[in-house]
C-alpha positions as CSV (number, residue, x, y, z in Angstrom):
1,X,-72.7,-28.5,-45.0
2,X,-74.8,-31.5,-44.0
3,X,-75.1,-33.7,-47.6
4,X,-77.0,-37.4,-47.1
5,X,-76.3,-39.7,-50.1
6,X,-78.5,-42.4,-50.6
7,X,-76.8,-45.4,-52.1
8,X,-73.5,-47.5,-51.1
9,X,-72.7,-48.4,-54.7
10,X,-69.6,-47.3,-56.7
11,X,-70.9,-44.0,-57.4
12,X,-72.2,-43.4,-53.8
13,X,-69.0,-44.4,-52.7
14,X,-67.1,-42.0,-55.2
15,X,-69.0,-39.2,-54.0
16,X,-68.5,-39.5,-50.3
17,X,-65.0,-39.9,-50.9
18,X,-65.0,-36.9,-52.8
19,X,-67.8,-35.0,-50.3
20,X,-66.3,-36.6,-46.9
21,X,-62.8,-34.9,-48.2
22,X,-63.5,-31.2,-48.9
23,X,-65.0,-31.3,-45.2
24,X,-68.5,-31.4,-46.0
25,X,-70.8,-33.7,-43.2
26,X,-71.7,-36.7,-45.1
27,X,-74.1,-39.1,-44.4
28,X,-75.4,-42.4,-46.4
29,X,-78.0,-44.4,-46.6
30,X,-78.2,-48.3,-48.4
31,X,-80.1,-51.4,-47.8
32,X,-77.0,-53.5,-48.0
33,X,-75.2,-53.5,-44.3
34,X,-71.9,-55.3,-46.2
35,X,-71.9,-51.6,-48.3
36,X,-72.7,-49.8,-45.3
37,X,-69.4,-51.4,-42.9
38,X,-67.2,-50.6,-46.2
39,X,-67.9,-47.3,-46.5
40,X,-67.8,-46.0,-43.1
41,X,-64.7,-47.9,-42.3
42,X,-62.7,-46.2,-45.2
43,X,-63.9,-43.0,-45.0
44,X,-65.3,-40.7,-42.1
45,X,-69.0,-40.8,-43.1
46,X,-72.1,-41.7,-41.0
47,X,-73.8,-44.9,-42.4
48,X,-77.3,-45.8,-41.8
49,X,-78.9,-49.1,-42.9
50,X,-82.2,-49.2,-44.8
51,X,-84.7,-48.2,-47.8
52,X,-83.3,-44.0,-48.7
53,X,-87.1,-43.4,-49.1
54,X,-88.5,-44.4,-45.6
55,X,-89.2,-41.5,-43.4
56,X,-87.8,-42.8,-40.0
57,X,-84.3,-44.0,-42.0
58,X,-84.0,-40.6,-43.7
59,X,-84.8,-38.8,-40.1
60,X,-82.4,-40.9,-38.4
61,X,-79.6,-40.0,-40.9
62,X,-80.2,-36.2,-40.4
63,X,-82.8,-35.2,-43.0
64,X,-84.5,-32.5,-40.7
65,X,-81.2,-30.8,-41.2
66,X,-79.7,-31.2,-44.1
67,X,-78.5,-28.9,-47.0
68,X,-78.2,-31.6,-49.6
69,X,-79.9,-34.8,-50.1
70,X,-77.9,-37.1,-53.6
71,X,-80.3,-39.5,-54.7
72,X,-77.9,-42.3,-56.7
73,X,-79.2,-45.7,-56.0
74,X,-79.6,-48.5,-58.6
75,X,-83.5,-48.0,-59.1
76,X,-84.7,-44.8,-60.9
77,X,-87.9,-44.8,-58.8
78,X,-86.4,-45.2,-55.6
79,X,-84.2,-42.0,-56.1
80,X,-87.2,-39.9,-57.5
81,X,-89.3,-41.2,-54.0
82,X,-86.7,-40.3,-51.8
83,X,-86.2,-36.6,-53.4
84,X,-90.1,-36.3,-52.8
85,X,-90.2,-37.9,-49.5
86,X,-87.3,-35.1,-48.2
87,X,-89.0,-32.4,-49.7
88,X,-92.8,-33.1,-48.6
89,X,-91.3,-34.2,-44.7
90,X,-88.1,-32.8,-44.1
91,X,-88.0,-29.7,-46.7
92,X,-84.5,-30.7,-48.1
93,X,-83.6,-27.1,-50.0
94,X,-81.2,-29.3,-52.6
95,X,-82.3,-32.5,-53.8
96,X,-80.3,-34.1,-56.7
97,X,-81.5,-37.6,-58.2
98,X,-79.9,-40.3,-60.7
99,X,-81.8,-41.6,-63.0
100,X,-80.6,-43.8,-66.0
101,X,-83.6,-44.4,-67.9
102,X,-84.0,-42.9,-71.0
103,X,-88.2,-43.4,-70.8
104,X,-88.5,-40.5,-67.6
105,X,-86.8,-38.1,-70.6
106,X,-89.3,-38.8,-73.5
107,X,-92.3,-36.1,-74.8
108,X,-94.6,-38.8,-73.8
109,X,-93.7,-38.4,-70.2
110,X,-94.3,-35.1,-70.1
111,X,-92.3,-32.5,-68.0
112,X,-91.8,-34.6,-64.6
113,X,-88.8,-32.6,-63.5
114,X,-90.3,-29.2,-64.5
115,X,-91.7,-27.1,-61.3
116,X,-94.5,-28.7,-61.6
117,X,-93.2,-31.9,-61.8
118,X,-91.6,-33.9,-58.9
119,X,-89.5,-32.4,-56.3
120,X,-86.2,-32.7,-57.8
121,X,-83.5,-29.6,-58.1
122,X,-81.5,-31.6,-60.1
123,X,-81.8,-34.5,-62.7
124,X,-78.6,-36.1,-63.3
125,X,-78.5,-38.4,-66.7
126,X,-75.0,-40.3,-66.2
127,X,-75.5,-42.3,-69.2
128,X,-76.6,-39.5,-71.7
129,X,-73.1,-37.2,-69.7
130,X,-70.9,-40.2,-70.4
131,X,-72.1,-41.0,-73.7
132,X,-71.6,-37.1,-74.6
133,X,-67.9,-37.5,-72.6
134,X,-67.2,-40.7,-75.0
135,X,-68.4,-38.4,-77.8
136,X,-65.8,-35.0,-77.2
137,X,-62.9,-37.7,-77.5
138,X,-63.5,-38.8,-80.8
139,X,-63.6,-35.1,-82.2
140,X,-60.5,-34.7,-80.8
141,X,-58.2,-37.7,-82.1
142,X,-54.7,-38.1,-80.1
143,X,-56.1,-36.8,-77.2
144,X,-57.1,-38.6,-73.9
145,X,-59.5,-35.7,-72.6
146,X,-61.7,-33.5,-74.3
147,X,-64.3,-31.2,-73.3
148,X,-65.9,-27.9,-74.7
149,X,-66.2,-24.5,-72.4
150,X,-68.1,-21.3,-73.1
151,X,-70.4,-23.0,-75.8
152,X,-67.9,-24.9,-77.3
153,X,-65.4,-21.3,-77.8
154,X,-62.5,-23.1,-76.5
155,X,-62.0,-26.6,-75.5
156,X,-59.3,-28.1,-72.9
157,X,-58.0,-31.1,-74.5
158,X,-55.6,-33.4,-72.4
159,X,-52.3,-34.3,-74.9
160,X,-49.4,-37.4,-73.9
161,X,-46.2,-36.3,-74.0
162,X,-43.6,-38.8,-76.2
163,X,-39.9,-38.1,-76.9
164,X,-41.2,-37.2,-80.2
165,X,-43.6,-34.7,-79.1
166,X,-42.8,-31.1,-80.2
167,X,-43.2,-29.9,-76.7
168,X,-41.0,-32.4,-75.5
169,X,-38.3,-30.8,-73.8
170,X,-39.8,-26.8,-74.1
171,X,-40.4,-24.7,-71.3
172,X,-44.0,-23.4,-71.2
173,X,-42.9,-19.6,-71.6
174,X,-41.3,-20.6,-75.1
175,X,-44.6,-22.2,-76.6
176,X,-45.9,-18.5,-77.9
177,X,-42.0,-17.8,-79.8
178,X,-42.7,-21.6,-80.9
179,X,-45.5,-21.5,-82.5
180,X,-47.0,-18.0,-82.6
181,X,-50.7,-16.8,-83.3
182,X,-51.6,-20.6,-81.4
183,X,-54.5,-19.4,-79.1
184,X,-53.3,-22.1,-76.3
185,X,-52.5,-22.6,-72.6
186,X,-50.9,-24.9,-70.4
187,X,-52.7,-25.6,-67.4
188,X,-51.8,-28.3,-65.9
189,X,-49.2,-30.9,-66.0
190,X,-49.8,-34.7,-64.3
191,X,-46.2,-35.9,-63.7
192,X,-45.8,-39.5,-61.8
193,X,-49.5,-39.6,-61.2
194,X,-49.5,-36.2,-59.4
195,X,-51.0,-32.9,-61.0
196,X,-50.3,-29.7,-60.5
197,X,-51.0,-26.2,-61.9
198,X,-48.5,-25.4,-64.9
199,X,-46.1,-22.5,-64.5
200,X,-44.1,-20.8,-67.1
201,X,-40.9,-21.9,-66.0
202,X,-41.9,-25.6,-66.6
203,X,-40.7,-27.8,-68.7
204,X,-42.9,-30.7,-70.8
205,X,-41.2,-34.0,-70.3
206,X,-41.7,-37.5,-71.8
207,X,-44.2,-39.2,-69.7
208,X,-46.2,-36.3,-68.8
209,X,-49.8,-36.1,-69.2
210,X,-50.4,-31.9,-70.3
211,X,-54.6,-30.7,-69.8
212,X,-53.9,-27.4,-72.3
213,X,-57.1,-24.7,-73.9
214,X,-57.0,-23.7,-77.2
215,X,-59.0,-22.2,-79.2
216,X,-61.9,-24.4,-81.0
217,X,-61.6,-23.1,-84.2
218,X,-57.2,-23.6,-83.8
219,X,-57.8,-27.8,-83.0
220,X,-57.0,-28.8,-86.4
221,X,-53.8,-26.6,-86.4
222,X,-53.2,-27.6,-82.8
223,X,-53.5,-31.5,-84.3
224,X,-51.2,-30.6,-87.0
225,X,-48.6,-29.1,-84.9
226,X,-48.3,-32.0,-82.4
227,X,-48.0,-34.9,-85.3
228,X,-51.7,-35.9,-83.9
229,X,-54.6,-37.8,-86.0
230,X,-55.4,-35.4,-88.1
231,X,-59.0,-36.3,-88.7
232,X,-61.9,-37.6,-86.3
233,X,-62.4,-41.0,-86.3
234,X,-64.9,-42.7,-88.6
235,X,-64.8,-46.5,-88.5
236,X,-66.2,-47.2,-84.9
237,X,-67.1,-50.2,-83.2
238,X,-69.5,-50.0,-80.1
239,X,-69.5,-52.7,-77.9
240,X,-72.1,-52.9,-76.1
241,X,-75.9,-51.5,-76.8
242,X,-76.7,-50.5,-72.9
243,X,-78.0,-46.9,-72.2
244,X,-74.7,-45.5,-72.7
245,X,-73.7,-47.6,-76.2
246,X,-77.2,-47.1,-77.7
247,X,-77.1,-43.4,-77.0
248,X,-73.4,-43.2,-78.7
249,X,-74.5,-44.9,-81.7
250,X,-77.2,-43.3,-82.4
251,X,-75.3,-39.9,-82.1
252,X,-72.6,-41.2,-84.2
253,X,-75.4,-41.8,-86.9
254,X,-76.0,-37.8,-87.0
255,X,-72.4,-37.8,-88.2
256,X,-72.9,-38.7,-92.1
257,X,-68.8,-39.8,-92.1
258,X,-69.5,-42.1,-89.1
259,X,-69.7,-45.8,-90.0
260,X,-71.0,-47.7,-86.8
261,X,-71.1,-51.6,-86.2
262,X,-72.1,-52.4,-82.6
263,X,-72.0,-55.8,-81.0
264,X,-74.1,-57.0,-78.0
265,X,-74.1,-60.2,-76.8
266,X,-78.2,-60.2,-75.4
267,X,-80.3,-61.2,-78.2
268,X,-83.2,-58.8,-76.7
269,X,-81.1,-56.0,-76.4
270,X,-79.4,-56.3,-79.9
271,X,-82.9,-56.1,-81.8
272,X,-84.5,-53.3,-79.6
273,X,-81.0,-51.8,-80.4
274,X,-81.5,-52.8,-84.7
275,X,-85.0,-51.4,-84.4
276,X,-84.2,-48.2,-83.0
277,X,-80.7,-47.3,-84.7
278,X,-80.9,-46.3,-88.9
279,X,-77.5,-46.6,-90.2
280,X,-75.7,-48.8,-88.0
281,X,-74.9,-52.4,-88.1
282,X,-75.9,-54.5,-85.4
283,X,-74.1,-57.8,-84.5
284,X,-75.5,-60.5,-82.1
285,X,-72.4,-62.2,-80.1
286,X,-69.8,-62.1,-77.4
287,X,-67.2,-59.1,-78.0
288,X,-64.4,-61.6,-76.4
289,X,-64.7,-64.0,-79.3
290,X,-62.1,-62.6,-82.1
291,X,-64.6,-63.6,-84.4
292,X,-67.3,-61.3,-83.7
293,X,-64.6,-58.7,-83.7
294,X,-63.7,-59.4,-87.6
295,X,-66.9,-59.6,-88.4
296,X,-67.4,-56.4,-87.4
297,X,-64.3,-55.3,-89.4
298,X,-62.1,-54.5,-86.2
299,X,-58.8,-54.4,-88.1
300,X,-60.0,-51.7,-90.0
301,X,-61.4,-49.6,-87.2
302,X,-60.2,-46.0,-86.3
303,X,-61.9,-46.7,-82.9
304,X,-63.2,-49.3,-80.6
305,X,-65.7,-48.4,-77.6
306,X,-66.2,-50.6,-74.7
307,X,-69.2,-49.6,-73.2
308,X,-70.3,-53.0,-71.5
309,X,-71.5,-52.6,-68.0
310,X,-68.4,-55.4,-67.1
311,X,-65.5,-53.2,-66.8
312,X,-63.2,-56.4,-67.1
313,X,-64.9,-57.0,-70.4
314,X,-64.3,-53.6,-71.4
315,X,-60.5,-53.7,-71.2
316,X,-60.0,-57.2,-72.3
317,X,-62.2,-56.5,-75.2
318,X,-60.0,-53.2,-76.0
319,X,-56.7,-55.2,-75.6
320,X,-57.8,-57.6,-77.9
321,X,-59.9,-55.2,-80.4
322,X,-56.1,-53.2,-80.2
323,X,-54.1,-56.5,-80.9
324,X,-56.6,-57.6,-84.0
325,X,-56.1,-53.9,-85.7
326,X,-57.9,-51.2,-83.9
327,X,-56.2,-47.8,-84.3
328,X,-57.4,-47.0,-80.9
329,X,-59.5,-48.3,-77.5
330,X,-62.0,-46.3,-75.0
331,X,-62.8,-48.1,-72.4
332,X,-65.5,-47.9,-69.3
333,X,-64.4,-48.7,-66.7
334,X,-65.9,-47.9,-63.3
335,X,-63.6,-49.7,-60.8
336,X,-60.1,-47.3,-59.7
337,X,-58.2,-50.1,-59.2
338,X,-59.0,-51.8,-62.4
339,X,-58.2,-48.5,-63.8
340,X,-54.5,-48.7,-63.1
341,X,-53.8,-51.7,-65.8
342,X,-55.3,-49.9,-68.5
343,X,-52.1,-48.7,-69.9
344,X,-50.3,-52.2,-69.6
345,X,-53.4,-53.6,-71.7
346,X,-52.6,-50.8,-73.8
347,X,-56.2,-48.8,-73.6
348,X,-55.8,-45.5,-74.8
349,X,-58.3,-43.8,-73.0
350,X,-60.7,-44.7,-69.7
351,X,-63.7,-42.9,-69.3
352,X,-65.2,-43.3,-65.1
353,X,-68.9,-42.5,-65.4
354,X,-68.2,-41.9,-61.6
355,X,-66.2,-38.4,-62.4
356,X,-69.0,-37.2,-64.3
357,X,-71.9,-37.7,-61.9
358,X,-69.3,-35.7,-58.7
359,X,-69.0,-33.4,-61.6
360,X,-71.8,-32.8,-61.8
361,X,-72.5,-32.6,-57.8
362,X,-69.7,-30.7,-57.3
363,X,-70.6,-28.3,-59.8
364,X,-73.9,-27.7,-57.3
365,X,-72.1,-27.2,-54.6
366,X,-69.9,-24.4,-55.1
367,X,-70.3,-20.9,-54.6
368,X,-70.2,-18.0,-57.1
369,X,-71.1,-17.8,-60.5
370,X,-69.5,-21.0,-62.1
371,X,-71.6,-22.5,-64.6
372,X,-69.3,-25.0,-65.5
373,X,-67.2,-28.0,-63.6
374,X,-65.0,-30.9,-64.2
375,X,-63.4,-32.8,-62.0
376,X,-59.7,-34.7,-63.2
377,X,-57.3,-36.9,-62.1
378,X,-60.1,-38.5,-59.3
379,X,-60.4,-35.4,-58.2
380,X,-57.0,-33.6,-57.9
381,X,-58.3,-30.4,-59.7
382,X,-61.2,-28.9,-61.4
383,X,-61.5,-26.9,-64.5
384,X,-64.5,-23.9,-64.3
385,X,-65.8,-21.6,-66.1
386,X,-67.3,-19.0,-64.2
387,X,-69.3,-15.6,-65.4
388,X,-67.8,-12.5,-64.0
389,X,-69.9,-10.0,-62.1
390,X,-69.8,-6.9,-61.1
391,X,-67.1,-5.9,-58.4
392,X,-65.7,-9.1,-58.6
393,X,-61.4,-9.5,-57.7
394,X,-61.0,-10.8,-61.3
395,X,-62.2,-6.9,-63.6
396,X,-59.4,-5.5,-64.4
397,X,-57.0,-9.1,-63.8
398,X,-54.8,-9.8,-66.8
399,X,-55.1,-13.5,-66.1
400,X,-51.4,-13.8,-65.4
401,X,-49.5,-15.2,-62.5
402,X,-49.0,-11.5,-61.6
403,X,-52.8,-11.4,-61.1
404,X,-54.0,-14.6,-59.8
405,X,-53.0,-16.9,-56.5
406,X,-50.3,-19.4,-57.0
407,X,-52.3,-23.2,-57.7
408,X,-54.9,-21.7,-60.3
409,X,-54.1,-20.9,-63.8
410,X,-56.5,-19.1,-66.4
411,X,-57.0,-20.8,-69.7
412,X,-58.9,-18.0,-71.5
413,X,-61.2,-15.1,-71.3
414,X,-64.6,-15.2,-73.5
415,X,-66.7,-12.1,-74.2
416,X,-69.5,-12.5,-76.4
417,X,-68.0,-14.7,-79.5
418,X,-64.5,-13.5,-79.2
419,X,-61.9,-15.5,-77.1
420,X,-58.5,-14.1,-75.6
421,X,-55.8,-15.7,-73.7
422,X,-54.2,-14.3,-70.6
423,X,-51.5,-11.7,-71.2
424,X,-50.6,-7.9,-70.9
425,X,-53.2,-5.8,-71.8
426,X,-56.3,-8.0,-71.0
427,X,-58.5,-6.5,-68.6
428,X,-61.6,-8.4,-67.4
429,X,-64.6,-7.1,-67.5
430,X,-68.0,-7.8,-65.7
431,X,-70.3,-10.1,-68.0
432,X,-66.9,-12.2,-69.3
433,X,-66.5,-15.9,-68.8
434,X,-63.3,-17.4,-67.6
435,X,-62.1,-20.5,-67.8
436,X,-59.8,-22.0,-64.8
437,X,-57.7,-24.9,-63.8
438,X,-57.4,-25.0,-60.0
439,X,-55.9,-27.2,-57.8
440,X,-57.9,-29.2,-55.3
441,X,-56.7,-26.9,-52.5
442,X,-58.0,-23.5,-54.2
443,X,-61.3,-24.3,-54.4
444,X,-62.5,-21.4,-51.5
445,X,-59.9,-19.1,-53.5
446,X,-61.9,-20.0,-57.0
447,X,-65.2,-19.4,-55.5
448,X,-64.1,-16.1,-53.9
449,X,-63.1,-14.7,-57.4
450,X,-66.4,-15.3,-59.2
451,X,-68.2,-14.1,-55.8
452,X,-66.9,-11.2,-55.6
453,X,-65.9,-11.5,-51.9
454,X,-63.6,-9.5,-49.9
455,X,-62.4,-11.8,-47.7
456,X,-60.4,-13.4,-50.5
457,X,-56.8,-12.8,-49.4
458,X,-58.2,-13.4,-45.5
459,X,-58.1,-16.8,-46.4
């Protein structure tokens, strides 16, 4: 598939990593040359030098013939343009843009993305998804990753492993004579920074890193059973009132046992951010002066978000909102290799707005009925739901090893309210929803299940 991306910037360059990887013919586009020589000298992509939404630099990048054009450069306007300029010239079947403001959403604008509206298949909000990512985590204390499938029917929730953990030192298949009527699944296991699909002859160690579905209505037991918080956080502290930390606090606000005190260090910013917020406490000043911190009652906070758009601020702020009391520290933090210190800093969870806009992508590009995708672990396996269909390889599966290619494990089955886990005497029917891990390498296997295809064991 021929995919151009326009704009060099982190998350350009995290989705032609991604893109260039699976295969897929990738070209990009940026007005910087310096981003342009980086990216094509680390990855094999074609790089082309100039403004995404001028005709001759979209033709010379291969607009006449591509599949997919991936609008994500730093200006809103730029990336609605360019989605208009490859529709109206080059008729670009997929065009997905990026846009960050908040004003392109509200009633006042009217429906701009509607089919009436501009030429754009796809509107992706990164703040509003991360926000909404930051969000899943603090209703689910203890754990590092949270997100809700089939309309919130089950959730995967991603669980540390101690040497005081329960399932420290249990082999998967013993989980069910463990703790019986638990609605849960191992799907994955990240062991020495490598993940792989779970299997029931593993066994949890300390130091691993478990993704595991359960159940929505079972989280509280789950919590219980796992010595994990056993109530969502309430104190929080937002640093930061960007897009992402405004959006946050005001969605904490809904939350009647939320108490929210943010801190921004623009004067302009904190009072558009006092004006618009009802219940929250806004607090002028620098988030690295300990100060600030106690004055916005840091030692007693169940929770500290970093949501600056420095993602050095945001972990030196969590190591120090950590050492002044915090019970625990989300972080931002765009850059991978700033990423890897979190956990000497002691930052109990990192949240990459990158892995939620290739989400997102990704979630376009594949084939078969999935209406749900997340990317993990930078990309080392994908969690989907996908909607069943008539004929497909999965009616009549059992969801079990037995039934399913080695690399992809099934978390659940969903029909209508009711949710059931793999086993012996499941049978999948058309109209269900199924939730899968997959490793990176079964994607074509994933997509043939929910297609329907016969050519499934060809390949």
């Amino acid at each position: 598939m021929k995919i151009i991306i326009c704009g060099a910037g982190r998350v350009g360059q995290g989705i032609a990593r991604r893109l260039s990887a699976d295969g897929h013919n990738v070209s990009v586009i940026d007005e910087n040359p310096a981003l342009i020589q980086a990216i094509t000298s680390e990855l094999e992509v074609q790089g082309f030098t100039g403004h995404a939404a001028h005709p001759q630099v979209l033709r010379a990048a291969g607009a006449a013939d591509a599949d997919m054009l991936v609008a994500v450069t730093y200006s809103d306007e730029v990336n609605m343009v360019t989605c208009q300029v490859a529709h109206v010239l080059f008729q670009v079947q997929n065009k997905i843009a990026r846009i960050r403001s908040q004003a392109y959403f509200s009633q006042r604008s009217g429906d701009l993305f509607g089919s009436d509206g501009l030429a754009i298949d796809v509107v992706i909000s990164p703040e509003k998804a991360v926000a909404e990512s930051i969000i899943q985590r603090l209703e689910t204390p203890g754990a590092f990753f949270s997100t809700p499938f089939a309309k919130k029917k089950v959730r995967v929730v991603g669980i540390e492993i101690h040497s005081d953990t329960p399932l420290a030192k249990t082999t998967l298949s013993q989980i069910g004579e463990l703790f019986p009527g638990l609605k849960a699944q191992v799907l994955a296991i990240v062991r020495n920074n490598h993940l792989f699909a779970a299997t029931s002859t593993d066994q949890l160690i300390e130091g691993d890193r478990v993704y595991l579905l359960i159940d929505s209505s079972q989280i509280e037991r789950l919590a219980d059973l796992l010595g994990l918080e056993g109530q969502a956080d309430q104190r929080i502290v937002v640093l930061g009132a960007g897009n992402i930390g405004r959006y946050v606090a005001e969605q904490l606000e809904q939350r009647k046992a939320r108490k929210v005190r943010l801190i921004e260090s623009d004067l302009k910013r904190a009072e558009e951010a006092a004006a618009k917020l009802n219940r929250s406490i806004v607090i002028h000043g620098d988030a690295l002066t300990p100060d600030i911190l106690e004055e916005a009652g840091i030692e007693k906070a169940d929770a500290v978000l970093a949501l600056t758009n420095l993602d050095s601020v945001n972990l030196l702020a969590s190591a120090m909102a950590k050492k002044l009391g915090a019970k625990k520290a989300i972080a931002l933090v765009n850059a991978p290799e700033l990423a890897m210190i979190h956990e000497a800093m002691e930052v109990d969870v990192l949240v990459d707005p990158r892995a939620v806009t290739v989400s997102q992508i990704l979630l376009r590009l594949r084939r078969g009925r999935i209406v749900s995708l997340i990317s993990v672990e930078n990309g080392q396996g994908e969690l989907a739901e996908g909607e069943v269909l008539e004929h497909s390889l999965l009616l009549e599966s059992d969801l079990t090893p037995r039934t399913l290619p080695e690399g992809i494990v099934a978390g659940a089955l969903v029909r209508g309210d009711e949710v059931m886990m793999p086993g012996k005497g499941l049978r999948v029917k058309a109209g269900d929803h199924v939730i899968l891990f997959y490793e990176r390498g079964r994607v074509k296997k994933v997509e043939q299940l929910f297609r329907a295809s016969t050519a499934y064991f060809a390949n």
